[in-house]
KEKETI-261044 format. One record per residue (C-alpha): residue number from 0; residue in one letter; x, y, z. Coordinates in steps of 0.02 Angstrom, whole numbers, padded with zeros to 5 digits, always signed. Each point is the difference from the previous one (the first is absolute). Layout:
% residues N
NUM a X Y Z .
...
This chain:
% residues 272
0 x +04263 +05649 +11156 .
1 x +00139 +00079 -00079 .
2 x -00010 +00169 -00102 .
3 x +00048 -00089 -00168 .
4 x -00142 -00143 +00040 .
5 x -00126 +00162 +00057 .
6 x +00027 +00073 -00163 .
7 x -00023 -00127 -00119 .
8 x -00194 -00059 +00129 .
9 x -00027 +00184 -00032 .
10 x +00028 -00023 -00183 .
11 x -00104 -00154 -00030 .
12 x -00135 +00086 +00106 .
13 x -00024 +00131 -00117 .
14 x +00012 -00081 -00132 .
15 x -00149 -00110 +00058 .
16 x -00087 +00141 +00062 .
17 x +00001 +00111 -00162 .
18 x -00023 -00158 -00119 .
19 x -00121 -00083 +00102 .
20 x -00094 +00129 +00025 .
21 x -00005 +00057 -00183 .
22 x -00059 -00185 -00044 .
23 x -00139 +00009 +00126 .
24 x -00047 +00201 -00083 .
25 x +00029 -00088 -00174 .
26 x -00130 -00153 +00048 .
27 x -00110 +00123 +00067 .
28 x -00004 +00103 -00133 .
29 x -00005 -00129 -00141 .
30 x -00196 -00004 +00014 .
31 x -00064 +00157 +00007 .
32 x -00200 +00064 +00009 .
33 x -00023 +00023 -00197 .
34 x +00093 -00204 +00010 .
35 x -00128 -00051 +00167 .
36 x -00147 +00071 -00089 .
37 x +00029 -00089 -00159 .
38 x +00024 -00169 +00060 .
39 x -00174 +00020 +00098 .
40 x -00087 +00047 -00155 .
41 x +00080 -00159 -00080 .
42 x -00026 -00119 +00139 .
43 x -00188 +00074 +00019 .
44 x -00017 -00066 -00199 .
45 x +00079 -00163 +00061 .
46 x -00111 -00054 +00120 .
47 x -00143 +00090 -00050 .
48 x +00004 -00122 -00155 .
49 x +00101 -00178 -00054 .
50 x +00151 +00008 +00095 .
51 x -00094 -00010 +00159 .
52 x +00036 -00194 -00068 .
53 x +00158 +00020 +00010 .
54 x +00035 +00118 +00127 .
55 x -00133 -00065 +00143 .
56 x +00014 -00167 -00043 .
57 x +00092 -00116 -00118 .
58 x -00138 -00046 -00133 .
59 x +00100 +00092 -00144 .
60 x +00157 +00007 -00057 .
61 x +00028 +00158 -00054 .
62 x -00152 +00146 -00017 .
63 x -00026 +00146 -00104 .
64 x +00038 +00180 +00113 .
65 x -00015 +00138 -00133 .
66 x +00052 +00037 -00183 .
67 x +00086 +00165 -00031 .
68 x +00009 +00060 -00200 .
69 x +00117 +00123 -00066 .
70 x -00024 +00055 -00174 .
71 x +00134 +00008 -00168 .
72 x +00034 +00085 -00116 .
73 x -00060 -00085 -00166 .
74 x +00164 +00048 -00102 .
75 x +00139 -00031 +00128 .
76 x -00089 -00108 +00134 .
77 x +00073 +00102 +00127 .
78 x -00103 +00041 +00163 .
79 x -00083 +00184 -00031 .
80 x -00011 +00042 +00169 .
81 x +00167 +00017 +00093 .
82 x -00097 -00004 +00161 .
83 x -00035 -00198 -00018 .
84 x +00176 -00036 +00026 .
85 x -00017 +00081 +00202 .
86 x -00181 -00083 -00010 .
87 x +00063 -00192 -00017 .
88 x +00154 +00065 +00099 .
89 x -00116 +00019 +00154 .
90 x -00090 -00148 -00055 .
91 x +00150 -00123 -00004 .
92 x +00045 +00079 +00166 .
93 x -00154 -00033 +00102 .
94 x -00005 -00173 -00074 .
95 x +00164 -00039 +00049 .
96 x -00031 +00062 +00175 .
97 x -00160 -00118 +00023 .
98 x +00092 -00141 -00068 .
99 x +00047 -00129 +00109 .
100 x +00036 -00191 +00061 .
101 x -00167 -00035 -00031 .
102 x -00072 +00109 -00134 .
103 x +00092 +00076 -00161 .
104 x -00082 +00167 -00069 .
105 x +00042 -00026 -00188 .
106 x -00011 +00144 -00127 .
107 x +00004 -00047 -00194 .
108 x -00018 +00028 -00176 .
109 x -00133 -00052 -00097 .
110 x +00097 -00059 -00174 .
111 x -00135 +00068 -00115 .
112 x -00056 +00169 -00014 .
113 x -00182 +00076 -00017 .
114 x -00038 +00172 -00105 .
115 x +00198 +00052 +00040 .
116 x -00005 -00027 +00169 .
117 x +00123 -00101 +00102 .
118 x -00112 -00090 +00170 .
119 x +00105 -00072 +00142 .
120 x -00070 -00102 +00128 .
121 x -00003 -00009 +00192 .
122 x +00011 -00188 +00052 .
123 x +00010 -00057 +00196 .
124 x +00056 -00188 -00011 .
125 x -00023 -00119 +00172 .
126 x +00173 -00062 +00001 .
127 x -00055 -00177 +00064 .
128 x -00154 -00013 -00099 .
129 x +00104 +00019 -00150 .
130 x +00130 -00095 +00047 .
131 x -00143 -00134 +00031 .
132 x -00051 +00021 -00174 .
133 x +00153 -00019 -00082 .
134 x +00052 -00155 +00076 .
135 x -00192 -00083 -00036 .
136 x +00026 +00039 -00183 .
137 x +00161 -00013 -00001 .
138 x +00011 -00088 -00204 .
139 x -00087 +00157 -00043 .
140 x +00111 +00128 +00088 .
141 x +00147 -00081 -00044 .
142 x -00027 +00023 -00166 .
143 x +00081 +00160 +00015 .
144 x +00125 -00058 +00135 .
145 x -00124 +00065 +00144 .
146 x +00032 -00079 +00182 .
147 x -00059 +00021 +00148 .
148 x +00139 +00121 +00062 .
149 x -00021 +00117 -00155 .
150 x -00057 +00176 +00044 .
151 x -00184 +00064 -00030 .
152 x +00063 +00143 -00115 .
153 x +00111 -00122 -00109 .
154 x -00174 -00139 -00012 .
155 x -00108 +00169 -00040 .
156 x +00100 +00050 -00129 .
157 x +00045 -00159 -00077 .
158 x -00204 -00018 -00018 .
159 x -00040 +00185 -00060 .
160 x +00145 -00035 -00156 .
161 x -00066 -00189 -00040 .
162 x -00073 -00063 -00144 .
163 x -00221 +00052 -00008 .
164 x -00058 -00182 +00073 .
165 x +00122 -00028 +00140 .
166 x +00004 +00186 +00059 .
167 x -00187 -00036 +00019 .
168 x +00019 -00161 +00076 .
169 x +00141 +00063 +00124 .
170 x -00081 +00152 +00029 .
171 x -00166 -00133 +00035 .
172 x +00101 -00103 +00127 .
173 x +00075 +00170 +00074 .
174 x -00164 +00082 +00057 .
175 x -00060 -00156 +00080 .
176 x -00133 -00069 -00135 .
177 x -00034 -00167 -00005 .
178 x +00074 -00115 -00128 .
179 x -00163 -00031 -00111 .
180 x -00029 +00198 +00001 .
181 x +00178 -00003 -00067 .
182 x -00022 -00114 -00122 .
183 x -00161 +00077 -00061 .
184 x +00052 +00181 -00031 .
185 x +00161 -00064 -00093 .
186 x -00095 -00109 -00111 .
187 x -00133 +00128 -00027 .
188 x +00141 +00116 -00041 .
189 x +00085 -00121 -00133 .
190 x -00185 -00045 -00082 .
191 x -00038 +00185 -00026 .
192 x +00175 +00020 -00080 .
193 x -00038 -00133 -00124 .
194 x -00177 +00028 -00035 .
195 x -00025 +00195 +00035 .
196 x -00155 -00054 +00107 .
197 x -00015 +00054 +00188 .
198 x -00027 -00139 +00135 .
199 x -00153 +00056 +00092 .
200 x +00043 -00012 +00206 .
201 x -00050 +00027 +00159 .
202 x +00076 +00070 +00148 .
203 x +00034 -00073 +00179 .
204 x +00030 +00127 +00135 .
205 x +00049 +00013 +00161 .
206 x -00039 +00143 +00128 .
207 x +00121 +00127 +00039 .
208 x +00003 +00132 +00121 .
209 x -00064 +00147 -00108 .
210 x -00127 -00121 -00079 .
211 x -00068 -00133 -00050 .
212 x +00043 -00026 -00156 .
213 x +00128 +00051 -00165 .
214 x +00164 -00001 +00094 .
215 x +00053 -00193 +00060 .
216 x -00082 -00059 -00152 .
217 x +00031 -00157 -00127 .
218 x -00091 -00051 -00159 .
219 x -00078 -00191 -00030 .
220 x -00095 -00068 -00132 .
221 x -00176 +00094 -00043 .
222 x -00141 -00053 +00123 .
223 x +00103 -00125 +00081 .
224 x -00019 -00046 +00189 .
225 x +00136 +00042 +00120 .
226 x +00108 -00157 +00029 .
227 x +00058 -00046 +00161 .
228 x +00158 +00084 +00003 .
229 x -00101 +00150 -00036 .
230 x -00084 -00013 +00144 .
231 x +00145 -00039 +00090 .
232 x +00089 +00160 -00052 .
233 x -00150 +00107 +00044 .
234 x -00018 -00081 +00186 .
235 x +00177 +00019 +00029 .
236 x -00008 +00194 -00064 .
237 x -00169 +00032 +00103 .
238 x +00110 -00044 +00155 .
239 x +00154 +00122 -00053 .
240 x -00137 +00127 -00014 .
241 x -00087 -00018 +00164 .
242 x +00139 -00018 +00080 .
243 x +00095 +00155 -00059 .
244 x -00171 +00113 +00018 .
245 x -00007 -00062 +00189 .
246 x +00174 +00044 +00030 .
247 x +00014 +00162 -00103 .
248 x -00144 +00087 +00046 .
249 x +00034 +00001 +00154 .
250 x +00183 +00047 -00020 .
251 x -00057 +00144 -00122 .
252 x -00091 +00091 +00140 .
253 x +00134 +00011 +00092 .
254 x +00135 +00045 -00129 .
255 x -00075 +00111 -00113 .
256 x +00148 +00085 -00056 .
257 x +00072 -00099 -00136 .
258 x -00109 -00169 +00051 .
259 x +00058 -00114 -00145 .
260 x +00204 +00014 +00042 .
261 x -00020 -00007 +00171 .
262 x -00091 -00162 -00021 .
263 x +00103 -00087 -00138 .
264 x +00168 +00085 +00119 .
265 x -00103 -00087 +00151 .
266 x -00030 -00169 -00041 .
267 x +00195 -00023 -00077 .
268 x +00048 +00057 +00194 .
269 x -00122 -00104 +00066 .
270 x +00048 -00164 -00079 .
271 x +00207 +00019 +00034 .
């Protein structure tokens, strides 16, 4: 090898060297403790509650994580506490970072506000199970020009900004209730609108793992008896739950530190 040819390997060597290894610091770096610490505490609310369903096994399309408020200012409408913007900063972050082939961690708006206060809210969507569900009810999704191959954050948002009776119903079909619990709450919704009277209900739940009831929850009419799909959704959920205690509990005694990332972090390794 000549000196000319020695130079420029020398040169390219470097340069992979010092930019390589600055990716590899950068990477590293990109996800620190404060970042490691938060996405346990969110993942612990996942599959402590709903998205267990969605995240342990595909029985809902998308799940409620967490809702985060940050509070206006009545006259302007501006955010009064400049340290929400770092806040959702970290927030958007970590979701990004457990986002994925095969889940999406979704944070958005809700369009209305409550006592000046604007709530955002954490979403993890099963990529498959929602694809699923938009191609099933595909004359309702396309309503809006929803496929298939549109992105969990664009379907969320499209439903959070619709008109009162389809945001329920999407939001209905989104969360995995069955279609006559859909088509109850939205009718109950439009007859108290036009008569100022409240449709009495009940509520069908489903066990989750911090309880047994008031988290994967769904109302039908008053006093009536679960239908089979009910009972359908509530065997399938009973064997997501088992199944995940079995697994987990045992994991957690061994991984203590941090036991909620290292699992989600876990299976995604284990299934590539």
């Amino acid at each position: 090898m000549n000196s000319q040819k020695s130079l420029r390997f020398f040169t390219l060597f470097l340069l992979f060297f010092l930019f390589g290894s600055f990716a590899i610091q950068a990477q590293t770096l990109q996800y620190n403790r404060a970042d490691s610490i938060m996405a346990d505490s969110l993942l612990s609310l996942a599959f402590h509650n709903e998205a267990l369903y969605s995240l342990h096994g595909p029985l809902k399309p998308i799940s409620t994580v967490a809702q985060f408020s940050m509070q206006l200012d009545s006259l302007t409408s501006l955010p009064t506490d400049s340290a929400d913007f770092y806040r959702f900063m970290q927030l958007q972050k970590v979701a990004n970072w457990l986002s994925n082939e095969k889940f999406d961690f979704v944070i958005t708006p809700f369009t209305r506000l409550f006592n000046h206060k604007r709530t955002m809210q954490m979403v993890v969507a099963n990529r498959q199970r929602l694809v699923e569900e938009l191609h099933d009810r595909k004359d309702f999704w396309f309503y809006w020009g929803l496929v298939p191959e549109s992105s969990p954050a664009v379907v969320i948002t499209v439903v959070e900004n619709a008109e009162k009776y389809r945001r329920f119903e999407g939001y209905g079909y989104l969360f995995g209730y069955p279609q006559y619990a859909v088509d109850f709450f939205v009718e109950a919704a439009r007859s108290q609108d036009e008569t100022g009277e409240f449709v009495s209900r009940s509520f069908y739940q489903m066990p989750v793992y911090s309880g047994q009831s008031g988290r994967f929850v769904y109302a039908i009419p008053e006093n009536a008896e679960p239908k089979p799909e009910d009972l359908t959704i509530r065997k399938e959920a009973e064997i997501i739950l088992n199944r995940f205690i079995a697994g987990f509990e045992s994991f957690k005694k061994l991984n203590n530190e941090l036991p909620f990332l290292m699992w989600y972090l876990q299976s995604l390794e284990s299934e590539n």
